[in-house]
C-alpha positions in Angstrom: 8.3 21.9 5.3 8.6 22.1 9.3 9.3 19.1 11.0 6.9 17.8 13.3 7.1 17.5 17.1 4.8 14.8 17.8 4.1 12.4 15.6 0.9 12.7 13.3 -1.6 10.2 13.5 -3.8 9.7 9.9 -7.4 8.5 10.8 -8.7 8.6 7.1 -6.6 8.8 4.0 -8.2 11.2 1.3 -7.2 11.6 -1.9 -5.3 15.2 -3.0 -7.0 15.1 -6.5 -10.4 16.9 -5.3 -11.2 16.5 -9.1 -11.1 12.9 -9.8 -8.7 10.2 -8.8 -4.9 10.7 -7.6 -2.2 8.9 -10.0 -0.2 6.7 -8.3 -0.3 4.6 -4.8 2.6 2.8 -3.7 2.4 0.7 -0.5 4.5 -2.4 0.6 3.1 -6.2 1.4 5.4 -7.6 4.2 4.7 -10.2 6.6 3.8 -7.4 9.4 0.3 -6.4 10.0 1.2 -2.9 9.8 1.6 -3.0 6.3 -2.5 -3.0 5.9 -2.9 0.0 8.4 -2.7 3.0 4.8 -4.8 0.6 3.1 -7.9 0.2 5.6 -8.0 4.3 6.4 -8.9 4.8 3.0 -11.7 7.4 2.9 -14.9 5.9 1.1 -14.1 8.9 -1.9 -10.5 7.4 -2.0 -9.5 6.6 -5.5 -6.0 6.3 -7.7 -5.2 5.2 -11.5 -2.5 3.1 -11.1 -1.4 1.3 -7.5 2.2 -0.8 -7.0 2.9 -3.0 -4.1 5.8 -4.0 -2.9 6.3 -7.4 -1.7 9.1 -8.4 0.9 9.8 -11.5 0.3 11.0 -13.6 3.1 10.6 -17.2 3.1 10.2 -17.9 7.0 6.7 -15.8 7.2 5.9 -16.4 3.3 2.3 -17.6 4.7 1.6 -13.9 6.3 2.8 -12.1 3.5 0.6 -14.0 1.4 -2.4 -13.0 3.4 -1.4 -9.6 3.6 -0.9 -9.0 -0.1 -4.3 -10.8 -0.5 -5.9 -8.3 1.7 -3.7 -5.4 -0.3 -4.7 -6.4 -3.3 -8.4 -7.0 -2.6 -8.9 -3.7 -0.5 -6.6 -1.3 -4.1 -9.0 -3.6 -6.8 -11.8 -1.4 -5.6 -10.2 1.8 -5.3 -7.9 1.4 -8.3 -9.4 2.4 -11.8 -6.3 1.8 -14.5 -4.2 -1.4 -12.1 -2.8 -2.8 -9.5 0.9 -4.1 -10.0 2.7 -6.3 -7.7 6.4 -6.1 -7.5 8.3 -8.6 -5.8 11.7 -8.3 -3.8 14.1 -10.4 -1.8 14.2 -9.1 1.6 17.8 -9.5 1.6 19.0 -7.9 -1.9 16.0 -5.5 -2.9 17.8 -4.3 -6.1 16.8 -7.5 -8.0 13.4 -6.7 -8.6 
C-alpha cells in the first residue's frame, strides 16, 4: 500500500460488504469528542454484526466519557445487527481489560 501525502479526509463511512453487513467495528469511547467523529459519518447503508468499544477510562473526565459512550452506543444499536460490546480499560495500564 503507498503511503499517503496528504492526509485523507472520510466524509461518509460505507460498509466493504456490498452484500450484506461487514463483521466487525471496533471504535474507542474516550473523554475527547473526536472519538464520535467514525461514528456520525456512517453512511445511511452502513451496517456490521458485531461492534466493540473501547472505553478509556480516566477518572478526572469520567462525566464526558460517559456521554460519549452513550452517544457510541446509541448511534452502533442501530447499525449493529448481532451486538454491541463494551470493553473497559484503565487509561494508565490497558492490559487489564
Amino acid at each position: 500500500m503507498r503511503a499517503a501525502d496528504e492526509p485523507i479526509v472520510i466524509e461518509s463511512l460505507g460498509r466493504l460488504n456490498e452484500y450484506g453487513a461487514d463483521d466487525l467495528l471496533v471504535c474507542c469511547a474516550s473523554f475527547e469528542e473526536r472519538c464520535v467523529s467514525a461514528i456520525q459519518r456512517m453512511s445511511a447503508n452502513f451496517r456490521v454484526r458485531y461492534s466493540i468499544i473501547f472505553v478509556i477510562e480516566e477518572p478526572r473526565y469520567q462525566d464526558a466519557i460517559d456521554f460519549n459512550l452513550t452517544k457510541i452506543q446509541t448511534m452502533l444499536s442501530r447499525k449493529t445487527s448481532e451486538g454491541v460490546f463494551v470493553i473497559r480499560c484503565q487509561r494508565d495500564d490497558p492490559w487489564k481489560a
